[in-house]
C-alpha positions in Angstrom: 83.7 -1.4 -52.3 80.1 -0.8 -53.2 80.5 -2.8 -56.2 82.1 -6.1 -54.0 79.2 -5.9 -51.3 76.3 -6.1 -53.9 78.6 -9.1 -55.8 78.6 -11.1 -52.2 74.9 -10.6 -51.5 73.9 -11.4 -54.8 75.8 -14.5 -55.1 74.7 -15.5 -51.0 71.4 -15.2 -52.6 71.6 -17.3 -55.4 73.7 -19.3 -53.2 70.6 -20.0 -50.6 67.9 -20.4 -53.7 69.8 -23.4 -55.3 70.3 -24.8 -51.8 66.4 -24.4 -51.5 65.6 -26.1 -54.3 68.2 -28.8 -53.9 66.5 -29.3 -50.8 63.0 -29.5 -52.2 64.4 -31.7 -55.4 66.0 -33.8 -52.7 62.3 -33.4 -50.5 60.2 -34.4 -53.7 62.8 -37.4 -55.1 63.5 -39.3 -51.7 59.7 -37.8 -49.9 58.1 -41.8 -50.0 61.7 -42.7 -48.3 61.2 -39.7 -46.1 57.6 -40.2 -44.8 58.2 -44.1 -44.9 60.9 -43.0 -41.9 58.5 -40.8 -40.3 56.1 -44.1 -40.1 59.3 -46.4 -38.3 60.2 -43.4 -36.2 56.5 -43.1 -34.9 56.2 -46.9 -34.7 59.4 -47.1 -32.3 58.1 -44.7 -30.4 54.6 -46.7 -29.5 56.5 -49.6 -29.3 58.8 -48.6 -26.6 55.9 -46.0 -25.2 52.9 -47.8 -25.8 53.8 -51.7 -26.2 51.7 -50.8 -30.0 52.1 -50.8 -33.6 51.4 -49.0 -36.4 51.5 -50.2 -39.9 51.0 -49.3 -43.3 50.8 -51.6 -46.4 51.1 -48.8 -48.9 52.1 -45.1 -49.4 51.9 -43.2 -52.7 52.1 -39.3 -53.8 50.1 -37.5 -56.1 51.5 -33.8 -56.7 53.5 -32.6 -54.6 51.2 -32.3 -51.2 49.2 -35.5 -51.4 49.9 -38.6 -50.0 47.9 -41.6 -50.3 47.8 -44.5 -47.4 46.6 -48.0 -47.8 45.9 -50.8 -45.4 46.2 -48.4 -42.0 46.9 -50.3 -39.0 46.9 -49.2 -35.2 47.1 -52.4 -32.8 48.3 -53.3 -28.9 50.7 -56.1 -28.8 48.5 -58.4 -27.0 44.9 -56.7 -27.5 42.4 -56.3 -30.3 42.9 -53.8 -33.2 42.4 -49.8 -32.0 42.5 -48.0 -35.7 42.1 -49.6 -38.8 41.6 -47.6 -42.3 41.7 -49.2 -45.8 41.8 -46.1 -47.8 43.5 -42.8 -46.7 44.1 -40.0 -49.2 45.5 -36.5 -47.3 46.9 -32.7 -48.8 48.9 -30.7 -46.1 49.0 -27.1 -47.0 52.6 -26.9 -48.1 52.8 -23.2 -47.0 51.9 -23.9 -43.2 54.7 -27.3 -43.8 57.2 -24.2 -44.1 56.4 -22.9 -40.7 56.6 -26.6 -39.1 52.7 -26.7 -39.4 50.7 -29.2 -40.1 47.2 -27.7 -41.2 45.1 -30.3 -43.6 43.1 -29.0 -46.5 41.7 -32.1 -47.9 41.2 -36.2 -46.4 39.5 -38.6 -47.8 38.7 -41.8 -45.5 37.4 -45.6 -47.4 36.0 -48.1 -44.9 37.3 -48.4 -41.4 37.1 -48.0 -38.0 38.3 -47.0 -34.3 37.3 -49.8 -31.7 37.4 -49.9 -28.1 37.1 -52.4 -26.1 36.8 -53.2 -22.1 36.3 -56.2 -20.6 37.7 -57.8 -16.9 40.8 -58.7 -18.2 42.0 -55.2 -19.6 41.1 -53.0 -22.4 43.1 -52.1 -25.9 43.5 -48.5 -25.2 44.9 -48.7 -21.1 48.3 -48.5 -22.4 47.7 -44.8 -23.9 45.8 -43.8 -20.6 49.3 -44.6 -18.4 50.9 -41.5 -16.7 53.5 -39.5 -18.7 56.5 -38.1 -16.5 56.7 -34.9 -14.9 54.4 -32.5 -16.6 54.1 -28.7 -16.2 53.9 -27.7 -13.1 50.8 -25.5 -11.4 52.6 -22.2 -11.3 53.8 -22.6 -14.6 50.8 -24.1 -16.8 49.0 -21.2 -18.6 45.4 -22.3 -19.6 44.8 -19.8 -22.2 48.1 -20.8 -23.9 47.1 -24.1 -23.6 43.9 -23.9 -25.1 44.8 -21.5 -28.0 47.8 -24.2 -28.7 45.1 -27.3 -28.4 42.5 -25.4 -30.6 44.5 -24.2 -32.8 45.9 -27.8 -33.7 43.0 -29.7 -33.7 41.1 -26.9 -36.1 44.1 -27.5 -38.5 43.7 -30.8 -38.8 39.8 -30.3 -39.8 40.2 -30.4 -43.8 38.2 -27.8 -45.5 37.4 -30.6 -48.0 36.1 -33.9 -46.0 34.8 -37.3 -47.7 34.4 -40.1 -45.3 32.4 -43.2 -46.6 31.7 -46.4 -43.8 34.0 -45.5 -41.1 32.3 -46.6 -37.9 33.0 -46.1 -34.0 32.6 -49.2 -32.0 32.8 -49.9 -28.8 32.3 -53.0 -25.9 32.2 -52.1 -22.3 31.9 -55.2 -20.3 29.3 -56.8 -23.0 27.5 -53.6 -23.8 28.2 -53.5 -27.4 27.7 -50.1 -29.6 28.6 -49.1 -32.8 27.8 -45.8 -34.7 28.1 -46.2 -38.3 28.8 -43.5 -40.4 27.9 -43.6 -43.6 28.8 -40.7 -45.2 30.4 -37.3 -44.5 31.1 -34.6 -46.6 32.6 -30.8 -46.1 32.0 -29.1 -48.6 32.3 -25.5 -49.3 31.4 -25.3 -45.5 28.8 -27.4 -45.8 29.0 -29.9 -43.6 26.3 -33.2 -44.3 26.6 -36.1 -42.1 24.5 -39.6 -41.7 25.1 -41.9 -38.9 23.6 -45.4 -38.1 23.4 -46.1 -34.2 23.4 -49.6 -33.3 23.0 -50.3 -29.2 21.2 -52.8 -27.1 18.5 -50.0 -26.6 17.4 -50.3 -30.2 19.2 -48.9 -33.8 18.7 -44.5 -34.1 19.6 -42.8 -37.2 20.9 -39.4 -36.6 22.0 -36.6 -39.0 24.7 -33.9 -38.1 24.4 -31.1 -40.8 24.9 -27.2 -40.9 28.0 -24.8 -41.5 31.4 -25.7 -40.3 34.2 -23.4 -41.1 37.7 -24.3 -39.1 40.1 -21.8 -40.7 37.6 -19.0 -39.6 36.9 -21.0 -36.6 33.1 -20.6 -37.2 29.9 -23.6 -36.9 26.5 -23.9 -37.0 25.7 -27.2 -36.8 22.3 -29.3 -36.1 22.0 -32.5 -34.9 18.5 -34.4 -35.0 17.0 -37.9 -36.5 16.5 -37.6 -39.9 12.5 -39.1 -39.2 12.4 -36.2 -37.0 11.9 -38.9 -34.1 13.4 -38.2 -30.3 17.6 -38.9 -30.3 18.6 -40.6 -27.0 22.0 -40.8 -26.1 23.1 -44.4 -26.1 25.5 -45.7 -22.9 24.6 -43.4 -20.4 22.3 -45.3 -18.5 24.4 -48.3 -18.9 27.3 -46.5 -17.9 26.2 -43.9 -15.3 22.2 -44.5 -14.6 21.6 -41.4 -17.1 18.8 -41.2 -19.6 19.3 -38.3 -21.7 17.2 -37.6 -25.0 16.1 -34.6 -27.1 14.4 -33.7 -30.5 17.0 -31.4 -31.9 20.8 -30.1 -30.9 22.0 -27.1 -31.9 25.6 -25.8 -31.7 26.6 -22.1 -33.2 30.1 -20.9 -32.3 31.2 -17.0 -33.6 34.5 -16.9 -32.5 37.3 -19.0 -31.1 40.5 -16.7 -31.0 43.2 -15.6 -28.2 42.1 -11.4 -27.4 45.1 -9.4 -25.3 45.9 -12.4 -23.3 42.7 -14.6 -23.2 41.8 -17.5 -24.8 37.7 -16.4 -26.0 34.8 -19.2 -27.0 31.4 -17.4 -28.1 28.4 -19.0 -29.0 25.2 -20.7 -28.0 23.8 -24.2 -27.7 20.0 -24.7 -27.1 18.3 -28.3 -27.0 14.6 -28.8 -28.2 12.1 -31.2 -26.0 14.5 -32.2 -24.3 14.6 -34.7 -21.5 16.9 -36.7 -18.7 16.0 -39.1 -16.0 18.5 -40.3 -13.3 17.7 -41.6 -9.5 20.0 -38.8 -8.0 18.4 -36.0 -10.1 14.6 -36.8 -9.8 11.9 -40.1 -9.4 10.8 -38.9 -12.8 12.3 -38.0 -16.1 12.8 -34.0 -16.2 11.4 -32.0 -19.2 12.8 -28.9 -21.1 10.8 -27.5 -24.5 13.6 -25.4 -24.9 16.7 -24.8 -23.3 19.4 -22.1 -24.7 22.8 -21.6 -23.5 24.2 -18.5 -24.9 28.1 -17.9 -23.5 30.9 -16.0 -24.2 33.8 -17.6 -22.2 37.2 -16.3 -21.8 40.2 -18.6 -19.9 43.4 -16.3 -18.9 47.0 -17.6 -18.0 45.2 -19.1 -14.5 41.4 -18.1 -14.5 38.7 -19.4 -16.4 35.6 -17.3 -16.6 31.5 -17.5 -18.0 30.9 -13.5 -19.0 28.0 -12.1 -17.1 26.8 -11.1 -20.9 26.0 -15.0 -21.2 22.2 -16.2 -20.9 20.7 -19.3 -19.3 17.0 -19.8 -20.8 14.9 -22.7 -19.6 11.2 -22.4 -21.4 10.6 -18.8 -20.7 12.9 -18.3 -17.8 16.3 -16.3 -18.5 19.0 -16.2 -15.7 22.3 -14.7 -16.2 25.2 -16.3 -14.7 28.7 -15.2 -14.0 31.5 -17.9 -13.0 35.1 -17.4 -12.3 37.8 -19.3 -11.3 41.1 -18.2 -9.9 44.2 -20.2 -9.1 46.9 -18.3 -8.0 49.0 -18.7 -4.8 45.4 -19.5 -4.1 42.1 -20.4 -5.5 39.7 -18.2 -5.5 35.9 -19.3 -6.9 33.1 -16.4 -7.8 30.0 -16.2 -9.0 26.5 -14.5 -9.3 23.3 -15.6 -10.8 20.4 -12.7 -11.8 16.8 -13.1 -13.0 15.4 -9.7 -13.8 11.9 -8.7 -13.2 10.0 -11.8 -14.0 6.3 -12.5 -13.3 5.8 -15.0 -11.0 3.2 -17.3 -13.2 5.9 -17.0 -15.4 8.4 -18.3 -13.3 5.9 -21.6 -12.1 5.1 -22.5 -15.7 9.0 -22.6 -16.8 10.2 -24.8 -13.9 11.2 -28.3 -15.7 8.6 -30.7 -15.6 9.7 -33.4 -13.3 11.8 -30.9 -11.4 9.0 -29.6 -9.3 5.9 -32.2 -9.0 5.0 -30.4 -5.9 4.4 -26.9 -7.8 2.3 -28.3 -10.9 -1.1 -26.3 -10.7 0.5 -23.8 -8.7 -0.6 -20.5 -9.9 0.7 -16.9 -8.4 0.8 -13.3 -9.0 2.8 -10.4 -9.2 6.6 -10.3 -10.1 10.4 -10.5 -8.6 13.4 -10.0 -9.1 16.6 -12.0 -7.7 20.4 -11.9 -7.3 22.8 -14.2 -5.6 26.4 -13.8 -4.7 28.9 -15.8 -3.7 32.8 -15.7 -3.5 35.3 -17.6 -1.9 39.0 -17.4 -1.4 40.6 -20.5 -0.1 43.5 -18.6 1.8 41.0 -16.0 3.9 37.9 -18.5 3.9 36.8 -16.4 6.9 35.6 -13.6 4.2 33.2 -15.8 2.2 30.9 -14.1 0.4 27.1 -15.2 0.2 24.5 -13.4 -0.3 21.0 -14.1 -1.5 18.7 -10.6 -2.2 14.5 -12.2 -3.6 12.9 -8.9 -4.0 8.8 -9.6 -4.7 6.4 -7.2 -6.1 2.9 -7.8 -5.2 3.6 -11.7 -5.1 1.1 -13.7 -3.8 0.2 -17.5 -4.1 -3.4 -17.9 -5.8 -3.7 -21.5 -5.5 -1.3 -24.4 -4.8 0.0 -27.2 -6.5 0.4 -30.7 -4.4 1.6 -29.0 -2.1 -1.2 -27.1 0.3 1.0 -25.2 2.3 -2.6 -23.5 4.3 -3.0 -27.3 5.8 -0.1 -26.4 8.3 -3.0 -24.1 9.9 -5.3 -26.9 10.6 -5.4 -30.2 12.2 -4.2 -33.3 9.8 -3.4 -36.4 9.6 0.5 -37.1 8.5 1.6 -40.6 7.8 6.1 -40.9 8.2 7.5 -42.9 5.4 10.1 -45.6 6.2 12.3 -47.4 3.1 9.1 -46.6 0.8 6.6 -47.9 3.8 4.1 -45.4 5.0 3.7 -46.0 8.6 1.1 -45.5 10.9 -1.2 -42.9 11.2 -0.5 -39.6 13.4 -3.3 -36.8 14.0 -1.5 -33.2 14.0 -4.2 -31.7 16.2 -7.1 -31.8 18.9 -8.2 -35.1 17.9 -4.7 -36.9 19.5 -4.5 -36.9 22.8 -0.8 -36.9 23.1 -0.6 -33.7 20.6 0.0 -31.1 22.8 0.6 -27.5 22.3 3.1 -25.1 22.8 2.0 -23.6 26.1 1.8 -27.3 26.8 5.4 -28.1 26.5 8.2 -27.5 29.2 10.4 -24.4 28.2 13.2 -26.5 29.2 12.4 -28.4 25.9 11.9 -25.6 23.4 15.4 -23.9 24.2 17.1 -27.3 24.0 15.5 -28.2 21.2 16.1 -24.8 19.3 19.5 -24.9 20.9 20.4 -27.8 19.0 18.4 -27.8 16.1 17.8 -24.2 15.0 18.9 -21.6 17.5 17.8 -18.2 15.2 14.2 -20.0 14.2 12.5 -17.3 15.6 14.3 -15.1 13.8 14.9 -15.9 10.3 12.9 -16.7 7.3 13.6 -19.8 6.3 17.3 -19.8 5.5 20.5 -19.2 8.2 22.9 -17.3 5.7 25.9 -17.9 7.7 25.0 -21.6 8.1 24.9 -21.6 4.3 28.6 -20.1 4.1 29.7 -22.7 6.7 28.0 -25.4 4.8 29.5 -24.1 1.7 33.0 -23.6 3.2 33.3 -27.0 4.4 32.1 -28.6 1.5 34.2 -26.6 -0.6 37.4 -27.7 1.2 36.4 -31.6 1.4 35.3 -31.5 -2.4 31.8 -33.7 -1.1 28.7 -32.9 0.4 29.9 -33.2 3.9 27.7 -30.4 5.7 24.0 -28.8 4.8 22.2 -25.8 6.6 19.0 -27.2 7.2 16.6 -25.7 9.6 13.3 -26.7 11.3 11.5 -25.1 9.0 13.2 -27.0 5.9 13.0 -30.5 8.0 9.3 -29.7 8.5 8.3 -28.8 4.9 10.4 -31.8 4.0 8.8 -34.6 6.2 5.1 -33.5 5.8 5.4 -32.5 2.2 8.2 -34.8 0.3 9.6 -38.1 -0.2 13.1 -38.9 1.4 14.4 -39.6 -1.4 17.8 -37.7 -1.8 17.7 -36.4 -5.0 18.0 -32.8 -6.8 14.6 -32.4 -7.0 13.8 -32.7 -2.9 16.2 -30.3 -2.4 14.9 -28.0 -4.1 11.4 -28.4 -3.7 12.3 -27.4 0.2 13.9 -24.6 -0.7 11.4 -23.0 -2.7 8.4 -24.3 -0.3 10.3 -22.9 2.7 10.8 -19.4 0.9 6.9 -19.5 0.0 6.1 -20.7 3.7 8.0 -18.6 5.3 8.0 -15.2 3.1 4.4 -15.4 2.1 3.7 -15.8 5.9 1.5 -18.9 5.4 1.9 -20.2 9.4 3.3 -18.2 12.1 6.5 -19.3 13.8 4.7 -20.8 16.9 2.8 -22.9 15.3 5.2 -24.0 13.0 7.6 -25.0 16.0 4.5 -26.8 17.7 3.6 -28.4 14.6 6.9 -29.6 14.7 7.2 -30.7 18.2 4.5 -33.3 17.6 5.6 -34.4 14.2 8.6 -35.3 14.7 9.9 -38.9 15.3 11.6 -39.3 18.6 12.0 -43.3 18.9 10.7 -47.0 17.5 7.1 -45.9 16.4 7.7 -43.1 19.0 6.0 -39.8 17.2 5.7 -36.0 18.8 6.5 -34.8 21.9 3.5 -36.4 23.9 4.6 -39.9 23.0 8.3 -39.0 23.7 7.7 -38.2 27.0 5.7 -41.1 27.6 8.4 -43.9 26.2 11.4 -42.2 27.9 10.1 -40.8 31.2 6.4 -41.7 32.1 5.4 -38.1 32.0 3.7 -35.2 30.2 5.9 -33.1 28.2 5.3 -30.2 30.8 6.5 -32.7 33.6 9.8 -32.3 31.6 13.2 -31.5 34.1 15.9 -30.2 32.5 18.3 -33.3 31.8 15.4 -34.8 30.7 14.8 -32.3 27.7 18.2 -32.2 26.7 18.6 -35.8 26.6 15.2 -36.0 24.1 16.9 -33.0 22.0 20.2 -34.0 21.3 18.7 -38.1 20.4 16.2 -35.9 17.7 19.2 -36.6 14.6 19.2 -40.3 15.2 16.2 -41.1 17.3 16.2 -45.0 16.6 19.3 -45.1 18.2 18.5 -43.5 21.3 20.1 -46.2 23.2 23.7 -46.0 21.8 23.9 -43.7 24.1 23.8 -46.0 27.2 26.6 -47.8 28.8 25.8 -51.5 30.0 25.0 -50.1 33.5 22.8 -47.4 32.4 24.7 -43.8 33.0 25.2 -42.0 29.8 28.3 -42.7 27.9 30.9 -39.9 27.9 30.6 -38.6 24.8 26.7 -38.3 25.7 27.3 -36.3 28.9 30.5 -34.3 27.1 27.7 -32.9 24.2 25.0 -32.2 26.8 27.6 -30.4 29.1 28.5 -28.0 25.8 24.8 -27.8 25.1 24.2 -26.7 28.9 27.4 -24.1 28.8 26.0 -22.6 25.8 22.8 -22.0 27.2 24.0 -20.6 29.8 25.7 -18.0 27.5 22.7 -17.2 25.9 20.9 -16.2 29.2 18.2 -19.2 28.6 19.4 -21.2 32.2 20.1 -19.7 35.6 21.4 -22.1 38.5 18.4 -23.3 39.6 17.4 -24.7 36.1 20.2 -27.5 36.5 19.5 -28.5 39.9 19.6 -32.6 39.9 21.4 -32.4 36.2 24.4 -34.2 37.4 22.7 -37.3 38.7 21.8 -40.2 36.4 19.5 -39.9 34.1 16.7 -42.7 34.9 14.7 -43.9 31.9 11.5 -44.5 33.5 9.3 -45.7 30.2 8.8 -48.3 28.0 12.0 -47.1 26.2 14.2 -48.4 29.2 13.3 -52.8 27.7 15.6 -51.0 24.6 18.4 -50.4 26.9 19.4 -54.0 26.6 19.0 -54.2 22.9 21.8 -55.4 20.9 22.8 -52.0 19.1 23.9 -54.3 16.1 20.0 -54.9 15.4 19.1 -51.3 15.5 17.0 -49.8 12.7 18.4 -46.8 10.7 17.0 -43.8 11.5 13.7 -42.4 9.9 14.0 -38.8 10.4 17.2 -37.4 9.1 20.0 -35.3 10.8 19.7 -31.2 10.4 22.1 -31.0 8.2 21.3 -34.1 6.2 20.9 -33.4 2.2 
């Protein structure tokens, strides 16, 4: 019985290896016949898919694993040529073929290129950008998965013996013509050696891409830098998107790429050398670097993504270590936390990108800080937002100021509003006008409407409203734009007698790190901030401070003031040029005028800052008394956008 059972397996055996090597004899005799179907399969497919063709003139084997291609052809039906290739020579590792892999240990590429081209009438790549059919659903699609599949295939298909000679990318958007010739490119041994000519209508670049590059153990170290040692600028940008980027060097080191109990993990760093980018929504100016270094360890699970708190941000001599995570579950869910351990202050100044902060340069400080942020945010309980900012200073003090002399806020000056680039006329912040007024000058009525609208917790805070930040952040979160800021009178004053209007990166933060300093380091007290403010603002057509204001409006000092009268002047301080929106032809308030004030005059009476006798007369109409009542008429098609911003402008 023993005997018989031995007999079967050994002839199923032998049985399986001749049908394996009839297969392969059958593989190796018919395999031109066999690719050659692959070819007409794939063609059919981008025919009926695509409405495109692939063709090739030629195919021959050497050995058993290497095919050779001649005359490779990728085209549209009725559009110009995507792929072509004259000479393609390729070994598969037949071992990985046995596991339905296709993993490529040597390619050899003769002359050719990849085009693509855009114009008004259509492009010769649209038809593979057309939406497939129903894809993976949310709930289903597992990013690591995905990314160890994606990676996986793509780092097979990186030879581990590469020759390219004269393959080029070009490209025509719209008449912008580039083209990036390469050379040569070898991989050898590891050894990766790369030249490149770039052709563009801002001028012709060489570059050179060199250094280590190991797919199978998923390792690189590569540099990329002009061979003359001259800037590389990255051609299209600005064409494309405004952007100017440039640097003198790129490096890219990756140590790992591999999936680790159930995430998908990229580790490495990436620095830049003199480095520099310029674009209208970032700064006036072209921002600097010397060195920047990103060193991440990233890891993506079945529905998070996530940058490792280990990872370091260095800009110049500045390190920051951030921590991002994203969730999406039944909800998203969005996390993160920035750090910069003890750091000296003059440190801190001279690493700020050049460009970045005109307003600091020759700023010089002392002392040290350390600084944490967090923030968290759960779209299905966006009630428990998390945001908190903890600056902790250690014997910091401002030395001497850049542009920006914060100590002039203490004494009379002369400001000057800027209008579309237009300085306007001259205002005197002090003694010398006499329509500046001060504080104890000013009805009370108008300071609590004022702060009721504009910044209710002035007083109070230093600088910043942290729940107006998590409101701001909320909302903006949830309409995926900028729809809502947090700005407060202290931020709209740094900003107006300080900066441009420009609504860029750099403004924006420039008032932030102004307000911290003017607020933390105690540069002006609050009163005289607020009455600084009071007779800066703009509050109509040429129409500047409180004194003015209650000259146009009402004929009157500002401590003349009634009630109605104040809050009419504070809720018009958002868009004071268009005061007279406001007004119906027959000169009563519109309702949704009188509907706002009636809010603003509830809430005040919540806070305790009206009693009855406050309002007497508030129902009647409000009479504009001043010069501002020849507006009234005014055609509000012809009136001029707003100088001043909103509050909560960017």
């Amino acid at each position: 019985m023993m005997k018989q059972k031995r007999k079967w397996l050994y002839r199923t055996l032998i049985g399986l290896g001749a049908l394996f090597l009839l297969t392969v004899l059958l593989v190796i005799v018919f395999r031109e016949n066999l690719v050659r179907s692959v070819i007409e399969r794939t063609n059919r497919k981008l025919e009926e898919k695509y409405d495109c063709h692939l063709t090739v003139k030629n195919i021959r084997f050497e050995g058993l694993s290497t095919v050779n291609f001649e005359k490779v052809v990728l085209y549209p039906t009725a559009a110009d040529t995507l792929l072509s290739i004259n000479e393609l020579k390729a070994r598969v590792n037949p071992w990985k073929l046995c596991v339905a892999q296709l993993q490529l240990d040597q390619l050899f590429i003769n002359k050719g290129y990849v085009q693509l081209i855009k114009t008004k009438d259509g492009s010769n790549f649209g038809c593979f950008l057309k939406k497939e059919g129903a894809k993976k659903t949310q709930s289903t699609l597992e990013y690591n998965e995905l990314l160890n599949r994606l990676s996986t295939q793509l780092l097979d298909l990186i030879p581990t013996d590469l020759k390219v000679a004269q393959f080029a990318f070009k490209a025509n958007h719209n008449g912008y013509q580039l083209a990036m010739n390469c050379t040569q490119m070898q991989l050898i041994q590891k050894k990766l050696t790369t030249q490149i000519q770039v052709i563009s209508p801002e001028g012709t670049q060489e570059w050179v891409l060199e250094g280590l590059a190991d797919p199978r153990e998923r390792q690189t170290d590569l540099q990329w830098k002009s061979p003359k040692n001259e800037i590389v600028s990255i051609p299209y940008f600005f064409n494309r998107f405004g952007l100017e980027a440039a640097f003198k060097s790129a490096h890219l080191h990756i140590d790992r790429i591999e999936m680790t109990d159930g995430f998908w993990e990229l580790q490495g760093f990436a620095n830049l050398s003199q480095s520099h980018v310029f674009h209208a929504k970032i700064a006036s100016n072209p921002v600097e670097l010397n060195t920047f270094q990103f060193d991440f360890t990233t890891r993506v699970g079945a529905r998070s993504v996530e940058l490792d708190s280990s990872s370091v941000l260095q800009m110049n001599a500045l390190k920051l270590r951030p921590f991002i995570r994203y969730q999406n579950d039944a909800s998203k869910q969005y996390a993160l936390s920035l750090n910069i351990e003890n750091t000296s202050a003059q440190t801190f100044i001279e690493a700020l990108p050049k460009g970045l902060f005109p307003h600091f340069d020759g700023m010089q400080a002392q002392g040290s800080f350390t600084y944490n942020l967090q923030f968290s945010f759960d779209t299905a309980h966006p009630k428990d937002l998390v945001f908190e900012s903890h600056f902790k200073p250690k014997s910091l003090a401002i030395t001497q100021y850049g542009t920006a002399n914060l100590n002039k806020l203490n004494d009379a000056f002369l400001y000057r509003a800027i209008e579309r680039g237009v300085l306007q006329r001259p205002v005197w912040i002090g003694p010398e006008n006499p329509m500046y007024y001060r504080l104890d000058q000013v009805s009370p009525y108008l300071k609590n409407c004022v702060l009721t609208c504009e910044d209710p917790s002035f007083f109070h805070h230093r600088g910043f409203i942290t729940e107006a930040f998590k409101q701001s952040i909320a909302r903006n979160i949830k309409t995926k734009k900028f729809a809502r800021g947090a700005s407060t009178i202290s931020m709209q004053l740094v900003k107006n007698v300080f900066l441009t209007r420009e609504k860029t990166l750099s403004r924006k933060l420039e008032e932030i790190l102004l307000v911290y300093v003017l607020e933390n380091q105690r540069i002006a007290s609050k009163e005289r901030l607020f009455e600084i403010y009071l007779n800066l603002i703009e509050w109509g057509p040429n129409v500047y401070g409180i004194g003015e204001a209650a000259a146009f409006y009402f004929s009157k000092t500002p401590d003349q003031l009634s009630y109605a009268e104040c809050l009419f002047l504070a809720t018009i301080i958002p868009r004071p040029k268009g005061f007279m929106t406001r007004f119906a032809h027959e000169g009563a308030l519109k309702a949704f005028a009188k509907k706002q004030q009636d809010f603003l005059t509830k809430l005040q009476f919540r806070r305790g800052l009206l009693t009855e006798t406050d309002t007497v007369g508030y129902h009647q109409p409000l009479q504009i008394l001043g010069a501002a009542r020849s507006f009234l008429k005014a055609d509000p098609a012809l009136i001029i956008q707003d100088t001043i911003e909103p509050a909560d402008a960017f």
